[in-house]
N, C-alpha and C positions, 0 to 999 in steps of 0.2 A: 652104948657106944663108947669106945675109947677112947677119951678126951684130953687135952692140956688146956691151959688158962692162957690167953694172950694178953701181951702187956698191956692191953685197955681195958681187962677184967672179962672180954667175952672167951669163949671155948670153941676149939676147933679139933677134928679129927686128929689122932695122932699116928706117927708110923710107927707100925710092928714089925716084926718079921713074923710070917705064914709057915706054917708049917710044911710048905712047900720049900720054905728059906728063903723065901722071896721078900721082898719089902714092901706094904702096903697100906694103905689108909684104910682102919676098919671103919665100916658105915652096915649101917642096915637099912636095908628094905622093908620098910612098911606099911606100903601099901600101894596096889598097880589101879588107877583110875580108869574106870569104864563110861558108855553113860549112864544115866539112870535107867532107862527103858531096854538097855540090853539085860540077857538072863546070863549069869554065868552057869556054864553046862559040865565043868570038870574044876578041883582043886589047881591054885596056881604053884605051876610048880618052877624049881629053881634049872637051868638047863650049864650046866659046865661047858665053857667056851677051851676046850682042849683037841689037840693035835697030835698024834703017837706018845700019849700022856705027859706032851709040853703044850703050861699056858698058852693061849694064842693073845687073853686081854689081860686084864685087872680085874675085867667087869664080865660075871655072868650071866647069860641070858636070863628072865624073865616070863615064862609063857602062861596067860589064862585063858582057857578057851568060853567061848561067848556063842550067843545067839542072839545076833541085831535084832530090835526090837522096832515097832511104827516110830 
């Protein structure tokens, strides 16, 4: 992730511009929490939150598909 120093010595996201030309905080996605006992039944995939190919967020959708479990 692409970070600066803040002046108490912690790190926080820093803005880029996107390749889109847009300006944005890079972060990653790491990980999408389920419960235990659900099965996941497809890879999670990433879903673009777009409109006649203009952003609508910042942020794109997330989808893993599951099978609730007892």
């Amino acid at each position: 992730m692409a970070t600066q120093r803040t002046a108490s010595g912690g790190r926080q996201p820093r803005n880029v511009r996107t390749a889109a030309g847009r300006d944005a905080i890079v972060s990653v996605l790491d990980h999408v929490a389920i419960p235990t006992a659900w099965e996941v039944t497809a890879p999670a995939r990433r879903v673009e939150m777009t409109q006649s190919g203009r952003h609508l967020s910042d942020h794109d959708a997330y989808v893993v598909d599951v099978e609730p479990g007892a």
